[in-house]
SEFIZA-3560 file (N, C-alpha, C; in Angstrom, 3 decimals):
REM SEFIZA-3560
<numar><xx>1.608</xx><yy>9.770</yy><zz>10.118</zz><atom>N</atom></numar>
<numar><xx>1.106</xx><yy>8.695</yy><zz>10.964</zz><atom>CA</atom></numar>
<numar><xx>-0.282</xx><yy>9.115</yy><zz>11.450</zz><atom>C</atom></numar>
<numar><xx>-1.386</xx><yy>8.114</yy><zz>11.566</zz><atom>N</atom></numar>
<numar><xx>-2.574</xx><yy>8.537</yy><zz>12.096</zz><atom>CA</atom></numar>
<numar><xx>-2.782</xx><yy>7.459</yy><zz>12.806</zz><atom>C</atom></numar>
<numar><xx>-4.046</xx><yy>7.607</yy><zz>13.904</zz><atom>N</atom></numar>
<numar><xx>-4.719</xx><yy>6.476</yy><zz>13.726</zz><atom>CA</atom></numar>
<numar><xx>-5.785</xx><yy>6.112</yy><zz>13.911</zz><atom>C</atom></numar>
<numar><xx>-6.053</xx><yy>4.548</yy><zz>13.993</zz><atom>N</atom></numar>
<numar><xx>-7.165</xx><yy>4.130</yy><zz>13.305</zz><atom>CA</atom></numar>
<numar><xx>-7.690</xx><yy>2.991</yy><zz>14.276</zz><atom>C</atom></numar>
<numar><xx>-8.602</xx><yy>3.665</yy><zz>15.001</zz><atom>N</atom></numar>
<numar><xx>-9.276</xx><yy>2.481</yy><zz>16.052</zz><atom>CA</atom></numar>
<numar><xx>-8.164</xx><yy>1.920</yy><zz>17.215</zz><atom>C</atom></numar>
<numar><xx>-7.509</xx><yy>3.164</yy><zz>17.433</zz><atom>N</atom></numar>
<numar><xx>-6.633</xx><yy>2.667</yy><zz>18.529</zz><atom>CA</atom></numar>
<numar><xx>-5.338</xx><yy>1.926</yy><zz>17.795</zz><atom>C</atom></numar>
<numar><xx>-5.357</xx><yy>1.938</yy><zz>16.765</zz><atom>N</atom></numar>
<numar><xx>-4.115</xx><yy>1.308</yy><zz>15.994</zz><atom>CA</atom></numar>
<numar><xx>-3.197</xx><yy>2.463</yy><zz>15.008</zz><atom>C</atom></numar>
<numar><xx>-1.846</xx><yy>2.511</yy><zz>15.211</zz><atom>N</atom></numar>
<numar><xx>-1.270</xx><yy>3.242</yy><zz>14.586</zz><atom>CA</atom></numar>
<numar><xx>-1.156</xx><yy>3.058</yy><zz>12.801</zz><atom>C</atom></numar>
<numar><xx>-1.340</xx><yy>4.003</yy><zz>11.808</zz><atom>N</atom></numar>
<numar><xx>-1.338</xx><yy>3.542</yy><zz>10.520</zz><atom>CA</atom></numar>
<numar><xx>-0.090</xx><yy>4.977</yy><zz>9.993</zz><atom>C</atom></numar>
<numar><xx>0.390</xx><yy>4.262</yy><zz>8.636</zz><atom>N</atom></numar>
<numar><xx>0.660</xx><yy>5.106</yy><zz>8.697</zz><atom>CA</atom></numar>
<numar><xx>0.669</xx><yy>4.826</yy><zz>6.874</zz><atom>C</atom></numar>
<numar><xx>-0.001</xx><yy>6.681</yy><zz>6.654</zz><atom>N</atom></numar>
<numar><xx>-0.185</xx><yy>6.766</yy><zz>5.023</zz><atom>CA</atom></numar>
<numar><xx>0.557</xx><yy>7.798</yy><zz>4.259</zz><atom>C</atom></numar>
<numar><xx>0.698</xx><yy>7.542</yy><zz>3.139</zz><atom>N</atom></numar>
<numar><xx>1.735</xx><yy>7.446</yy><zz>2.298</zz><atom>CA</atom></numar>
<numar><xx>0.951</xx><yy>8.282</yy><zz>0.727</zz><atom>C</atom></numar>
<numar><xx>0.466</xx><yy>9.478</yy><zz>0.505</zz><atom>N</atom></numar>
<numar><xx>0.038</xx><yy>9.441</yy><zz>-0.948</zz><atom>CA</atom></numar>
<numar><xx>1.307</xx><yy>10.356</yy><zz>-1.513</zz><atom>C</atom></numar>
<numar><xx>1.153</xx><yy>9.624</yy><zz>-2.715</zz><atom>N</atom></numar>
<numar><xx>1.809</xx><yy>10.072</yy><zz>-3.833</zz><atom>CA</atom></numar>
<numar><xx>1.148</xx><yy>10.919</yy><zz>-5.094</zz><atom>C</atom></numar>
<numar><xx>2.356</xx><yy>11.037</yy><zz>-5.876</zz><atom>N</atom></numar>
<numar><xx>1.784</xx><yy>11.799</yy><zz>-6.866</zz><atom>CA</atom></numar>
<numar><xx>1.943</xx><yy>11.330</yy><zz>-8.198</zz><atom>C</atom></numar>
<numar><xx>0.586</xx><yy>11.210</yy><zz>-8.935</zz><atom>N</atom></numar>
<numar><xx>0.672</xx><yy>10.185</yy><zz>-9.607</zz><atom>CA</atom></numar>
<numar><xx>0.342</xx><yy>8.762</yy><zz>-10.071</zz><atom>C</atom></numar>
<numar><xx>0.239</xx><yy>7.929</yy><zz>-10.547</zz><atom>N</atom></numar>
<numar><xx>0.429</xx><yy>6.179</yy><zz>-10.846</zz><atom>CA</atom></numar>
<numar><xx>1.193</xx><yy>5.568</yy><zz>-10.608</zz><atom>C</atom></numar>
<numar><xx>2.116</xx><yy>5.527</yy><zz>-9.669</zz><atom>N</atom></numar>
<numar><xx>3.300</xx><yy>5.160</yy><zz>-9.162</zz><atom>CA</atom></numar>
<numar><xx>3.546</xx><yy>3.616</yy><zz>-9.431</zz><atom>C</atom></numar>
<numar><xx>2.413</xx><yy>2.897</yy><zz>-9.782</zz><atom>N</atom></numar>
<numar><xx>2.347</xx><yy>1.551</yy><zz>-10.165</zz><atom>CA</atom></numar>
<numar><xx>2.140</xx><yy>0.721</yy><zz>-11.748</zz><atom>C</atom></numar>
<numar><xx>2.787</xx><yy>1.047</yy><zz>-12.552</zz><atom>N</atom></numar>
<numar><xx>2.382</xx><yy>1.516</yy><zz>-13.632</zz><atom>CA</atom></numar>
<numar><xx>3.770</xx><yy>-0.059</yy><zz>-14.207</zz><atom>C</atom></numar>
<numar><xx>4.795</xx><yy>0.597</yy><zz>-13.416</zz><atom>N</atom></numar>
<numar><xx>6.293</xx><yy>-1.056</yy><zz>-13.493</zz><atom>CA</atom></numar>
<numar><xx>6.398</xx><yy>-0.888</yy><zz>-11.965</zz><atom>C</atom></numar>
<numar><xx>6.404</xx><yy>-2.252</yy><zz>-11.350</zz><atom>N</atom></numar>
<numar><xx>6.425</xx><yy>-2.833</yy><zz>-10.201</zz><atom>CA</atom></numar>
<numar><xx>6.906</xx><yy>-3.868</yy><zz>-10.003</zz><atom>C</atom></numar>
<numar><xx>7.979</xx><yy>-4.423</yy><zz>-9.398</zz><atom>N</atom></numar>
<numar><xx>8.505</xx><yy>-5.819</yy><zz>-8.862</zz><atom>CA</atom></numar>
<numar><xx>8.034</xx><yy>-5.964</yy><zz>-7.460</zz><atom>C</atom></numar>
<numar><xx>7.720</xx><yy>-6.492</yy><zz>-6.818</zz><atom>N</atom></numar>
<numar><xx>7.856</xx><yy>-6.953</yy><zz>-5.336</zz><atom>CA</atom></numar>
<numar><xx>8.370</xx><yy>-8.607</yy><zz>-5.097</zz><atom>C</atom></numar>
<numar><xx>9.401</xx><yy>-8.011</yy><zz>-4.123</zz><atom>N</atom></numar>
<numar><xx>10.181</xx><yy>-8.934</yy><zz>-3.304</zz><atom>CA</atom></numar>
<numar><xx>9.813</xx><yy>-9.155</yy><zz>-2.284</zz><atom>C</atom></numar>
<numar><xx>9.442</xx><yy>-10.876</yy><zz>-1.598</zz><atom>N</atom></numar>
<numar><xx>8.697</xx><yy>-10.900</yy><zz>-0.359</zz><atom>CA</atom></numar>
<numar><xx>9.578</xx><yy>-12.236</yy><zz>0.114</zz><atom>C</atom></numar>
<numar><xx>9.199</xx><yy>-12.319</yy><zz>1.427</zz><atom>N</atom></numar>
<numar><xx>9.435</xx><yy>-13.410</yy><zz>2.261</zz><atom>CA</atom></numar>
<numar><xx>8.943</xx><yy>-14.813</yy><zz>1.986</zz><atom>C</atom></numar>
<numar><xx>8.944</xx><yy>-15.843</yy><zz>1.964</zz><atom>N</atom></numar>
<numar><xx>8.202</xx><yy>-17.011</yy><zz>1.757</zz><atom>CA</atom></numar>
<numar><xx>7.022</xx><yy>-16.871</yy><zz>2.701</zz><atom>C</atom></numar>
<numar><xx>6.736</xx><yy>-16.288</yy><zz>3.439</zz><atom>N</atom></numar>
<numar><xx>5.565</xx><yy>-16.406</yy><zz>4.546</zz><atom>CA</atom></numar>
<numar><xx>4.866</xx><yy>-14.677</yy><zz>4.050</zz><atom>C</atom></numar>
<numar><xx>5.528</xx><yy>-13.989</yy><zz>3.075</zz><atom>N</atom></numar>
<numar><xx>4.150</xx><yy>-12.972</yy><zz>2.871</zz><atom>CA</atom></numar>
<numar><xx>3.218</xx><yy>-13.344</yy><zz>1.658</zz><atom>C</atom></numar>
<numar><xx>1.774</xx><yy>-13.152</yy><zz>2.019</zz><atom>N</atom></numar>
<numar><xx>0.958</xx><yy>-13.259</yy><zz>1.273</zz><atom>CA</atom></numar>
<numar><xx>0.238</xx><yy>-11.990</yy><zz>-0.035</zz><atom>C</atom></numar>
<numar><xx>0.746</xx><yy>-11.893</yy><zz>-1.219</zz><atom>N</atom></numar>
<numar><xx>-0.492</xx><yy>-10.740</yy><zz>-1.864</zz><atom>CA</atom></numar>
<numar><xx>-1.207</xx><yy>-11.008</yy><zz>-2.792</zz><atom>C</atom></numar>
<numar><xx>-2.217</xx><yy>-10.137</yy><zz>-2.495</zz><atom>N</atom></numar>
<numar><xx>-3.427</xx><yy>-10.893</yy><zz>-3.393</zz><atom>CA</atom></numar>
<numar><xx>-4.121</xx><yy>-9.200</yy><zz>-3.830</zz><atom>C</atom></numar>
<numar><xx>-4.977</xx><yy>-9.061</yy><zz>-4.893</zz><atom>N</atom></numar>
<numar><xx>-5.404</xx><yy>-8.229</yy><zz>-5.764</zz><atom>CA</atom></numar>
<numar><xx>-6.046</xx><yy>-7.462</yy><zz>-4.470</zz><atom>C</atom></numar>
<numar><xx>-6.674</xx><yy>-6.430</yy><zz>-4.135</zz><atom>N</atom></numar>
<numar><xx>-7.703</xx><yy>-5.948</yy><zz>-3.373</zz><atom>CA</atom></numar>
<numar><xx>-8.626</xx><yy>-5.295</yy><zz>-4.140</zz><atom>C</atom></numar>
<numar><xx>-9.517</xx><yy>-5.063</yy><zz>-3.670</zz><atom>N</atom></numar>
<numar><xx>-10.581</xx><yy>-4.421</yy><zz>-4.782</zz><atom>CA</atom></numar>
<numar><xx>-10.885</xx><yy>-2.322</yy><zz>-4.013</zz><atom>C</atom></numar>
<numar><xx>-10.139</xx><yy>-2.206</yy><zz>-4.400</zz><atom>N</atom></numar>
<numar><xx>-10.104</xx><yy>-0.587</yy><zz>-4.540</zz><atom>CA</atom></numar>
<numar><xx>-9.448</xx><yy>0.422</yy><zz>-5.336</zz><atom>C</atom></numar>
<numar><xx>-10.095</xx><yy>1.450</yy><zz>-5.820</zz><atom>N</atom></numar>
<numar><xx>-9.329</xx><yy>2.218</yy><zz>-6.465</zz><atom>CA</atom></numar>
<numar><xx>-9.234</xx><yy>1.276</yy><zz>-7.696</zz><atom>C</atom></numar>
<numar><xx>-8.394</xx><yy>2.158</yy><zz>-8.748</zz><atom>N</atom></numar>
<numar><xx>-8.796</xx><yy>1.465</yy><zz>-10.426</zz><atom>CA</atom></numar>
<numar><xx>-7.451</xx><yy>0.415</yy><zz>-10.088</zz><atom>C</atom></numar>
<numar><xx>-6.868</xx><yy>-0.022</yy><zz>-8.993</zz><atom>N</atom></numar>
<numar><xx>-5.855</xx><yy>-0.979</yy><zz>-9.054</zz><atom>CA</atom></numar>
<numar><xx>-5.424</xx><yy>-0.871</yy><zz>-7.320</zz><atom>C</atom></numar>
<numar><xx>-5.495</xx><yy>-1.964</yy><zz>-7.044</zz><atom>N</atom></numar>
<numar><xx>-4.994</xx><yy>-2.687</yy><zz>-5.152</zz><atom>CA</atom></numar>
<numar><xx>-4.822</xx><yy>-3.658</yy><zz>-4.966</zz><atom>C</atom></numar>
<numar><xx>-3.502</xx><yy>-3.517</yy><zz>-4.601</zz><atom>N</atom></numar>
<numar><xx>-2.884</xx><yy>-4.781</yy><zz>-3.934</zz><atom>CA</atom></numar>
<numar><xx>-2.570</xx><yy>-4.973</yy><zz>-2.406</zz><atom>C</atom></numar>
<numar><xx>-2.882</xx><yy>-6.328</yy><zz>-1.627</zz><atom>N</atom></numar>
<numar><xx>-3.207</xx><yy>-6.321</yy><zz>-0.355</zz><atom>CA</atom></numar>
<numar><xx>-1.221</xx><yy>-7.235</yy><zz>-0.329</zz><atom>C</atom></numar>
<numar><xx>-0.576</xx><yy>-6.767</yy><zz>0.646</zz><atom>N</atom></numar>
<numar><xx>0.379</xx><yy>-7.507</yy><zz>1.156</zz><atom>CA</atom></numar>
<numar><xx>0.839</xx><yy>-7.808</yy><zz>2.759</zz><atom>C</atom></numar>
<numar><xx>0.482</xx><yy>-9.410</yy><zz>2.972</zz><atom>N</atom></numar>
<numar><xx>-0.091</xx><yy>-9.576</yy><zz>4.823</zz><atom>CA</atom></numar>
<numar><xx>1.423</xx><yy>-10.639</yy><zz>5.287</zz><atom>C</atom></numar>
<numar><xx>1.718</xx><yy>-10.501</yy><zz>5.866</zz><atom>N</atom></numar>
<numar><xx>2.426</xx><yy>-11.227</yy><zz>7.051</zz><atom>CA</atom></numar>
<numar><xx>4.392</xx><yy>-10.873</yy><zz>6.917</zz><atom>C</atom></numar>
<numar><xx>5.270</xx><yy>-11.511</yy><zz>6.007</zz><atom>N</atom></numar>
<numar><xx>6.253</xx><yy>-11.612</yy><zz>6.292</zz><atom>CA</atom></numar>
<numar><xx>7.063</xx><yy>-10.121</yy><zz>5.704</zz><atom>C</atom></numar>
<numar><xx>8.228</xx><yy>-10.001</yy><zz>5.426</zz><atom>N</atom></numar>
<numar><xx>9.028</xx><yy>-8.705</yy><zz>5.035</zz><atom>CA</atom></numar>
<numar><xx>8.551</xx><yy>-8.613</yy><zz>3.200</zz><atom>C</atom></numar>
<numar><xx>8.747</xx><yy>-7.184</yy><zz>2.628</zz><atom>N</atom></numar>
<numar><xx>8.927</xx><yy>-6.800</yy><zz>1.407</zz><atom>CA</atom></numar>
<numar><xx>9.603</xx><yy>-5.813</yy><zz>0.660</zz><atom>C</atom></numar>
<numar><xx>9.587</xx><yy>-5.680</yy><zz>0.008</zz><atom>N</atom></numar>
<numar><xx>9.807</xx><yy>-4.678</yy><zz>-0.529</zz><atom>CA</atom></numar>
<numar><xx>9.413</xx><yy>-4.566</yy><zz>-2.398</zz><atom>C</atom></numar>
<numar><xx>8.960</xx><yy>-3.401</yy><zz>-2.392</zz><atom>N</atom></numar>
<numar><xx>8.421</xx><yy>-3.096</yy><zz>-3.953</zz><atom>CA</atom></numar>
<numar><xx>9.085</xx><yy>-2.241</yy><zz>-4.078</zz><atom>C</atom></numar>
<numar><xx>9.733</xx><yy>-2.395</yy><zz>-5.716</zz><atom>N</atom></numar>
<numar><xx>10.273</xx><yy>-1.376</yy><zz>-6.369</zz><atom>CA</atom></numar>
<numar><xx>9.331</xx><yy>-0.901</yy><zz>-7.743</zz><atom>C</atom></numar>
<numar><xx>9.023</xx><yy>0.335</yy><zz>-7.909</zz><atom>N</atom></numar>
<numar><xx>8.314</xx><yy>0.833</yy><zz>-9.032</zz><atom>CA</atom></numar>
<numar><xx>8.893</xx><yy>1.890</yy><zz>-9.664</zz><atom>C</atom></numar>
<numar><xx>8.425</xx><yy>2.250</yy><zz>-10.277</zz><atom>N</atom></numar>
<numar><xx>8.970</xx><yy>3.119</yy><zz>-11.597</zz><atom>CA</atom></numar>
<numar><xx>7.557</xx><yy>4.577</yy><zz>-11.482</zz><atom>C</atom></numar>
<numar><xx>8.701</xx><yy>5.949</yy><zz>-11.512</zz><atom>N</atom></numar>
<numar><xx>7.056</xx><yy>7.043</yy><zz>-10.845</zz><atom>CA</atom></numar>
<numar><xx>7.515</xx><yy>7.208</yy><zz>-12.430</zz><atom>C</atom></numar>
<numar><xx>6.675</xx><yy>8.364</yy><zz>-12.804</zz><atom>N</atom></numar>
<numar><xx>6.072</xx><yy>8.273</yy><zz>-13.875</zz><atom>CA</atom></numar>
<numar><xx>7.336</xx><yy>9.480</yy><zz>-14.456</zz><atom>C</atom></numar>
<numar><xx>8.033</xx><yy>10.010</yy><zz>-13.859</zz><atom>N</atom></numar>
<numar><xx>9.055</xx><yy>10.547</yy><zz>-13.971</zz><atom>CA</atom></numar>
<numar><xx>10.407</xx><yy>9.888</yy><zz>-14.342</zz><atom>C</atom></numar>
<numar><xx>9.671</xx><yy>9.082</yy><zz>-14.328</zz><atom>N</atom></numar>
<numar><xx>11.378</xx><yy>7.815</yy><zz>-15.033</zz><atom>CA</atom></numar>
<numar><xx>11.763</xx><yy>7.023</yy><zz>-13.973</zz><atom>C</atom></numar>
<numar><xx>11.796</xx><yy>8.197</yy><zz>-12.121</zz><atom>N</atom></numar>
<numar><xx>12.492</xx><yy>7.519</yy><zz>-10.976</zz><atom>CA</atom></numar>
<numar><xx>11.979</xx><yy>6.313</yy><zz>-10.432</zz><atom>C</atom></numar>
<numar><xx>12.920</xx><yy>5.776</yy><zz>-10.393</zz><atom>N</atom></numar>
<numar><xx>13.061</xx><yy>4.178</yy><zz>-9.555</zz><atom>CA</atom></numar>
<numar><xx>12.694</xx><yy>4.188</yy><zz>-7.867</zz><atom>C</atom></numar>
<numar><xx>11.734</xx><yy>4.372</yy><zz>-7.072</zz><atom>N</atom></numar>
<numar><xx>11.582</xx><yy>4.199</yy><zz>-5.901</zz><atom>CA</atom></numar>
<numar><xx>11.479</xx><yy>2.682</yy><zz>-5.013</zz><atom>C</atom></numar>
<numar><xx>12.038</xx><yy>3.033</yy><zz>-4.297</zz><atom>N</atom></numar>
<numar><xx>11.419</xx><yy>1.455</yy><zz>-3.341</zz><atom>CA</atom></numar>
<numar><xx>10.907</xx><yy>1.969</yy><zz>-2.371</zz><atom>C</atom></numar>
<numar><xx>10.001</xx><yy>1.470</yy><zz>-2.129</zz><atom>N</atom></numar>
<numar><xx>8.850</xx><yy>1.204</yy><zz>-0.845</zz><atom>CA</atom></numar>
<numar><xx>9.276</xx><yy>0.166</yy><zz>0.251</zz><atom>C</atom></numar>
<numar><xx>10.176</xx><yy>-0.092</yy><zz>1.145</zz><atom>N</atom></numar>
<numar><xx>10.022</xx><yy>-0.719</yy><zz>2.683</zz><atom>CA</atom></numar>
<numar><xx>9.012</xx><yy>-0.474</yy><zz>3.342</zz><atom>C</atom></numar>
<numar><xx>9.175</xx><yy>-2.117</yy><zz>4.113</zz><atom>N</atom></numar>
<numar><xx>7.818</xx><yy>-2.008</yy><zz>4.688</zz><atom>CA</atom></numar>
<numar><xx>8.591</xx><yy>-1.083</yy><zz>6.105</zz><atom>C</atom></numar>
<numar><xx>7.791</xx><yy>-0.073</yy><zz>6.574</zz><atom>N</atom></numar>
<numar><xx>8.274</xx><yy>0.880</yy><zz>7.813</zz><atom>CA</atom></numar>
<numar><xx>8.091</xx><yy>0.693</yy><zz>8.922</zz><atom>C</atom></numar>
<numar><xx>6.425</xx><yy>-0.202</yy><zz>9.615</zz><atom>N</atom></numar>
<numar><xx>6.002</xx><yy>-0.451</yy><zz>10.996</zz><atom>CA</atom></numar>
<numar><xx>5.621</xx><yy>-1.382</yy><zz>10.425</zz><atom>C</atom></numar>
<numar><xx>5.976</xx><yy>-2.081</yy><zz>11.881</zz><atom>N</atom></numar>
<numar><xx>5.360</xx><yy>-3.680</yy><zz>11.864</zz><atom>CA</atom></numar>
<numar><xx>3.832</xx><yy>-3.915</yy><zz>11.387</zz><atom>C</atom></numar>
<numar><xx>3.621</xx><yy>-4.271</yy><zz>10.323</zz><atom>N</atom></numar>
<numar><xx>2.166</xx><yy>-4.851</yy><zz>9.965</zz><atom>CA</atom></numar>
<numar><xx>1.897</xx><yy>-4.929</yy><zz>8.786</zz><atom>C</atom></numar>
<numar><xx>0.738</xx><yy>-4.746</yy><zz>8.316</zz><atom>N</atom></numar>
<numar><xx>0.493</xx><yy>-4.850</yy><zz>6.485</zz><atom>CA</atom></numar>
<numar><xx>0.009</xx><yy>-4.024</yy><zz>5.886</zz><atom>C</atom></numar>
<numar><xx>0.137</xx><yy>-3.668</yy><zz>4.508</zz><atom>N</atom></numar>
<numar><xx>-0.140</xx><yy>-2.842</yy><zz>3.475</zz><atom>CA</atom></numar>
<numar><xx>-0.902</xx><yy>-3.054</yy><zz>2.398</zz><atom>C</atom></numar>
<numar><xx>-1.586</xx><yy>-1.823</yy><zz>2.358</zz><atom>N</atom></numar>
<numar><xx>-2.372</xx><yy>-1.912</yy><zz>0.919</zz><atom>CA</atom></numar>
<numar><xx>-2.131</xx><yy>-0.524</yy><zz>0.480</zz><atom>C</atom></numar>
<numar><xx>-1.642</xx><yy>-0.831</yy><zz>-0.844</zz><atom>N</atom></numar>
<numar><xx>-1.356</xx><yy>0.059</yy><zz>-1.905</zz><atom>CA</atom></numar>
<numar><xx>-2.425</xx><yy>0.283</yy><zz>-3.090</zz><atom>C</atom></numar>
<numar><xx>-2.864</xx><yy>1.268</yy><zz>-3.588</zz><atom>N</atom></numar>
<numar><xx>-3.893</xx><yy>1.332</yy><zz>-4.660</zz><atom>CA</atom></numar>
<numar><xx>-3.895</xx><yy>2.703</yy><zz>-5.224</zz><atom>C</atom></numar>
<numar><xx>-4.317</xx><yy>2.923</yy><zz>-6.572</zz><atom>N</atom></numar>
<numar><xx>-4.140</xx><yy>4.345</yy><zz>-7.077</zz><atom>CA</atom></numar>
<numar><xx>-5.977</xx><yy>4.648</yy><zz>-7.267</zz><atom>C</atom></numar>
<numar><xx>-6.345</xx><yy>5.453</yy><zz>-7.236</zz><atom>N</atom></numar>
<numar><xx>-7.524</xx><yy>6.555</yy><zz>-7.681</zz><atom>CA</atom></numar>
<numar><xx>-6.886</xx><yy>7.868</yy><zz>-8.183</zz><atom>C</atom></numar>
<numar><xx>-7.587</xx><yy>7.552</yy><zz>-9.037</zz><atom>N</atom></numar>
<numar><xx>-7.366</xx><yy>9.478</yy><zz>-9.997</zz><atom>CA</atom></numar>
<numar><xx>-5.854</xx><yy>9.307</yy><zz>-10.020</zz><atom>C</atom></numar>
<numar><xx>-5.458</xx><yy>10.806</yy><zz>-9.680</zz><atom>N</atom></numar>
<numar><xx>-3.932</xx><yy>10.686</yy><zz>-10.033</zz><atom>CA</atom></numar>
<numar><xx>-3.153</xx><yy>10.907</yy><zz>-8.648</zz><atom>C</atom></numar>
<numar><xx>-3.313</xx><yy>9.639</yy><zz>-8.130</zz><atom>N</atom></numar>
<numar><xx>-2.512</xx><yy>9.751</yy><zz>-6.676</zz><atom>CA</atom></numar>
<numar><xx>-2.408</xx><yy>8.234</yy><zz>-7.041</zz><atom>C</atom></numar>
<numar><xx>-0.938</xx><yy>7.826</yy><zz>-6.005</zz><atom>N</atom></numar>
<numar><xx>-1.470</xx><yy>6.626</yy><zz>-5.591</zz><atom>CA</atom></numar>
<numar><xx>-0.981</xx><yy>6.731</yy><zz>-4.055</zz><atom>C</atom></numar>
<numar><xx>-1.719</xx><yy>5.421</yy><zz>-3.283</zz><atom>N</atom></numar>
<numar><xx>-1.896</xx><yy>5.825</yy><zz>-1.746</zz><atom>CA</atom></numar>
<numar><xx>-1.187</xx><yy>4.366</yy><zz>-1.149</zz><atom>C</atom></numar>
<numar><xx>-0.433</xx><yy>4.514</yy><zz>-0.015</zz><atom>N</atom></numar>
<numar><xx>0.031</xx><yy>3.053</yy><zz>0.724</zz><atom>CA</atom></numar>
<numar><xx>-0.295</xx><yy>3.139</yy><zz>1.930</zz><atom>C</atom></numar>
<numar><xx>-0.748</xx><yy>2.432</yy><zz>2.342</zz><atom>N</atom></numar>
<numar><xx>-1.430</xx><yy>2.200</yy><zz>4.106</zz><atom>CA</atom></numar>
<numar><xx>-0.721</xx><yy>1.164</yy><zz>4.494</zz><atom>C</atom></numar>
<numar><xx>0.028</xx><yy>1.401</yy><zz>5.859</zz><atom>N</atom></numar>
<numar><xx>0.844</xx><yy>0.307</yy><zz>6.339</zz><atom>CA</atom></numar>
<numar><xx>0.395</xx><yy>0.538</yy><zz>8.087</zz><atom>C</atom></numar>
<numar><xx>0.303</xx><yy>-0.909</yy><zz>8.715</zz><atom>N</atom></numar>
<numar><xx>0.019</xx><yy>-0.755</yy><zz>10.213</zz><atom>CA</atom></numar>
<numar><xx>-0.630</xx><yy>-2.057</yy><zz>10.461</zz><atom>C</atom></numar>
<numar><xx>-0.953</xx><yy>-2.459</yy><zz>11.932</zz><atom>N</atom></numar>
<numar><xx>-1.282</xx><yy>-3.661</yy><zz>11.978</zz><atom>CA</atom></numar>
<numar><xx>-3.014</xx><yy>-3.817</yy><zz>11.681</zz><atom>C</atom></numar>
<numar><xx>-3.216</xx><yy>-3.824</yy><zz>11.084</zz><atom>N</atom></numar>
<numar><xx>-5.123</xx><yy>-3.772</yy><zz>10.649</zz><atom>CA</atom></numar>
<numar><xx>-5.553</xx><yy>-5.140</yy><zz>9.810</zz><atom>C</atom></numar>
<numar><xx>-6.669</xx><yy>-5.821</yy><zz>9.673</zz><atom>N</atom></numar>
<numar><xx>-6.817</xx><yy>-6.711</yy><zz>8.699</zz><atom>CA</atom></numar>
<numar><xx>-7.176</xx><yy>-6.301</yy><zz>7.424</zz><atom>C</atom></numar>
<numar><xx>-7.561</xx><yy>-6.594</yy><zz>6.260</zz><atom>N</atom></numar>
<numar><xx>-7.832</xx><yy>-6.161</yy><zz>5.243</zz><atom>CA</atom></numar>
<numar><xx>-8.432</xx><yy>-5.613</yy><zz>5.150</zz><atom>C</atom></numar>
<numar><xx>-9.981</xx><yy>-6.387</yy><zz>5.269</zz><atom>N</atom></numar>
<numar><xx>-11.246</xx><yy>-5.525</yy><zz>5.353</zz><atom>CA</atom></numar>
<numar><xx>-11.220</xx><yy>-3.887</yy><zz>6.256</zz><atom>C</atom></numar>
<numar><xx>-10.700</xx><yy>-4.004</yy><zz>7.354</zz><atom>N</atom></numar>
<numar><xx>-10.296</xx><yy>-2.465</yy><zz>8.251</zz><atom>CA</atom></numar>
<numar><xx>-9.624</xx><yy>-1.271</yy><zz>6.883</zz><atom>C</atom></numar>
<numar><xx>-8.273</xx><yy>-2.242</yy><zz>6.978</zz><atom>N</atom></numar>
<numar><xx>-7.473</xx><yy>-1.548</yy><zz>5.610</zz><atom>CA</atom></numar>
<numar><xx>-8.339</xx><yy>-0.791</yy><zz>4.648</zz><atom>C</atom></numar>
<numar><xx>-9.119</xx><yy>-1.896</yy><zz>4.017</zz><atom>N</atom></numar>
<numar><xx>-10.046</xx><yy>-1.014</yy><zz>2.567</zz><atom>CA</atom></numar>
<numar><xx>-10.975</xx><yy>-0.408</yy><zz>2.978</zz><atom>C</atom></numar>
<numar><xx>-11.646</xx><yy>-0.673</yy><zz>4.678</zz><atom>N</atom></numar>
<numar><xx>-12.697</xx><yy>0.686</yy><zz>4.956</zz><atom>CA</atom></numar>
<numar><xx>-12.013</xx><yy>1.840</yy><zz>4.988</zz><atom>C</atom></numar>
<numar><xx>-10.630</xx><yy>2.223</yy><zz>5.965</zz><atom>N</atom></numar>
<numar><xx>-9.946</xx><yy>3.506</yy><zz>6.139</zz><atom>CA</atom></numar>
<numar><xx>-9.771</xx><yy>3.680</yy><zz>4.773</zz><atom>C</atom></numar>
<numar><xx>-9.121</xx><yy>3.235</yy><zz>3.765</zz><atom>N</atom></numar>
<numar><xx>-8.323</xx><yy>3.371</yy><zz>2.205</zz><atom>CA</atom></numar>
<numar><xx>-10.210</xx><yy>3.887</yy><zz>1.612</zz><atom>C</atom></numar>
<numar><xx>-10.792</xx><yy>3.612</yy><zz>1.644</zz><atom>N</atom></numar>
<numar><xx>-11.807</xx><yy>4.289</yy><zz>1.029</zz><atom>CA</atom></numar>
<numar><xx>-12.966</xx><yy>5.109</yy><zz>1.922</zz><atom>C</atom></numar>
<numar><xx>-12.601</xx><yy>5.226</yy><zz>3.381</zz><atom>N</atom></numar>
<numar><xx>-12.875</xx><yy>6.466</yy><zz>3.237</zz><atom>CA</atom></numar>
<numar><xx>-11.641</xx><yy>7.868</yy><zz>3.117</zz><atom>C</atom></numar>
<numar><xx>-10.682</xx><yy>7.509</yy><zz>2.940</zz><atom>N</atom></numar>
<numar><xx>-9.627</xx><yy>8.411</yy><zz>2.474</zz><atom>CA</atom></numar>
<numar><xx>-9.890</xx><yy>9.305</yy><zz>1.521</zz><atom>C</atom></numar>
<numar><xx>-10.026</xx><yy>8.683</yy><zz>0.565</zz><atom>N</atom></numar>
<numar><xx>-10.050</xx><yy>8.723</yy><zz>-0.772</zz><atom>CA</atom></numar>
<numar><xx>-11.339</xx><yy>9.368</yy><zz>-1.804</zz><atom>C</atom></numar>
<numar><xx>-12.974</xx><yy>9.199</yy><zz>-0.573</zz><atom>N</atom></numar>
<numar><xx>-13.706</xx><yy>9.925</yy><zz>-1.246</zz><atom>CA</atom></numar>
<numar><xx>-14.087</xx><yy>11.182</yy><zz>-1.245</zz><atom>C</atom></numar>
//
């Protein structure tokens, strides 16, 4: 958990492409849309989810959402990274890239 402008976040890297097979299951009221970071990001804002992916090890993980707010998930190099907390997007992809360089 860190945080970020007075807001709690909390990040998540992995090891790996963790996004490679992905389903996500959402609420009728969550929104996702592509984000532009890292060689692949996806932004997911408002209602409940859950993504299931495939690590590169064969295992089946799911991702719940953990604190109230929204996520962006994206891989660089060989990690991939999930940011969850109440932030808007744009906030999201400033912290997610300065993480990451």
């Amino acid at each position: 958990m860190l945080r970020y402008r007075g807001t709690s976040v909390l990040l998540a890297e992995l090891q790996g492409d963790q996004m490679g097979l992905t389903k996500k299951f959402d609420a009728p009221d969550t929104r996702v849309e592509p984000a532009p970071i890292g060689s692949f990001g996806i932004w997911l804002e408002g209602g409940k989810h859950v993504l299931i992916c495939e690590a590169e090890s064969g295992e089946i993980r799911q991702l719940e959402r953990r604190l109230a707010g929204n996520v962006l998930i994206w891989t660089q190099g060989d990690r991939t990274y999930r940011l969850e907390g109440g932030l808007s997007m744009g906030q999201m992809l400033e912290l997610g890239r300065h993480i990451t360089r």
